[in-house]
C-alpha positions, 0 to 999 in steps of 0.5 A, a space after each residue: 778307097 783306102 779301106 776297100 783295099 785294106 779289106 782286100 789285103 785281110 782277106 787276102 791274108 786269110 787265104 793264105 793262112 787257111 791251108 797252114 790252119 787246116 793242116 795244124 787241126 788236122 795235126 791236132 785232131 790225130 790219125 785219120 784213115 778209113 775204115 778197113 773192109 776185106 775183099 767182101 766188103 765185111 768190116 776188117 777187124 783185124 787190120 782196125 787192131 793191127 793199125 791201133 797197134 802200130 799208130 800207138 808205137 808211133 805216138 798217135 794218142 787219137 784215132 779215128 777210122 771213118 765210114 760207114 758202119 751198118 746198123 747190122 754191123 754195129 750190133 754184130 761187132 760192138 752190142 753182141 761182139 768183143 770189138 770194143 773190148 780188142 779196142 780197150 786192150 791195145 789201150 796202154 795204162 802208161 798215164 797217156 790219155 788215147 782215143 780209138 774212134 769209129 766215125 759214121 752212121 754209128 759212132 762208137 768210141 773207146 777213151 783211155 784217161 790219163 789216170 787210167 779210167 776206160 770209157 766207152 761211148 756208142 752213138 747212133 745204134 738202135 736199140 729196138 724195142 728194148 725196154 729200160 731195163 733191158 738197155 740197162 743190162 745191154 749197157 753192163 754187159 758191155 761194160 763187163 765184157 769189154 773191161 771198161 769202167 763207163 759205158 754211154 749208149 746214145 740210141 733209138 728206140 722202136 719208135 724212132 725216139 732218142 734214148 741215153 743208157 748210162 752205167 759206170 763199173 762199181 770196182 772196188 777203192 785200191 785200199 790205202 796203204 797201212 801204216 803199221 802203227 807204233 807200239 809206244 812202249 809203256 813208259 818206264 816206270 822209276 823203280 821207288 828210290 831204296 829206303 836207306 837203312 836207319 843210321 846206326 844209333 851210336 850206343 851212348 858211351 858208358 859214363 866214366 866210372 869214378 875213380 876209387 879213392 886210394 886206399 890208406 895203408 895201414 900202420 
């Protein structure tokens, strides 16, 4: 039947379609590599920085390193240790929003914004008997050590139940630039207008004296 064999070509195309799909989402999805262990099998760090750098130079803004990180290992290296810190510093603040993320059993993750905010997640670790307020401090102390402003922990408790530790930095607002405000000069106050001397009175002029009569001569 005809539509048996349209079906047959849409899913044909599909097929064809799905490797150029899943390479573009994997293009999309960034760098991915595995995690880097030495000759011991201990977590390398210092080839995790050296790849951050060097895929950074070459454009990468996501990252993601994957396998499996020990519970032992996360508390080593991200609650008690600097890698999240050495993570956030190869970070640039050039307005480009980057990703740095260790995926496994323990998924940690360290975000740069494009305005320039550091966030840093960690999902997965446990947390022991820690009582709120020490997974409070756990959560400042990273977020002060490692220089980030947001700090998420998605954990366990010693009794196997999930808990959320939030802490966001309280740093201080840039003050806004001050504009020196305009000294408006008093206005120019009119000097009073010169009081104009009286006018000369004219003195009134002397009646004409009378003219005396002329004398007769005498005889």
């Amino acid at each position: 039947m005809p539509w048996k064999s349209l079906i047959a070509g849409l899913l044909a195309a599909v097929a064809l379609a799905l490797p150029e799909l899943a390479a573009a989402a994997e293009a999309f999805a960034g760098e991915r590599m595995a995690l880097p262990r030495s000759e011991d099998g201990a977590i390398d760090v210092a080839a995790i920085l050296h790849n951050i750098r060097a895929r950074i130079a070459a454009g990468a803004r996501e990252i993601m390193f994957r396998g499996d990180m020990k519970p032992d290992e996360a508390k080593r290296l991200i609650l008690q240790g600097r890698l999240l810190e050495d993570i956030a510093s190869r970070l640039p603040d050039d307005g480009v929003e980057r990703e740095v993320r260790l995926r496994g059993i323990v998924d940690a993750r360290v975000q740069r914004s494009a305005g320039g905010e550091l966030r840093a997640k960690i999902e997965g670790v446990h947390l022991g008997s820690l009582a709120p307020a020490q997974r409070h401090d756990l959560a400042r102390r990273i977020a002060l050590q490692s220089g980030v402003d947001r700090v998420r922990i998605h954990g366990l408790d010693a009794t196997g139940d999930r808990v959320r530790v939030d802490y966001r930095v309280e740093r201080p607002e840039r003050p806004e630039r001050v504009e020196r405000a305009r000294v408006e000069r008093p206005e120019r106050i009119d000097r009073p207008e010169r009081i104009h001397r009286a006018e000369r009175v004219e003195r009134p002029e002397r009646p004409e004296r009378p003219d005396r009569p002329e004398r007769h001569s005498r005889r």
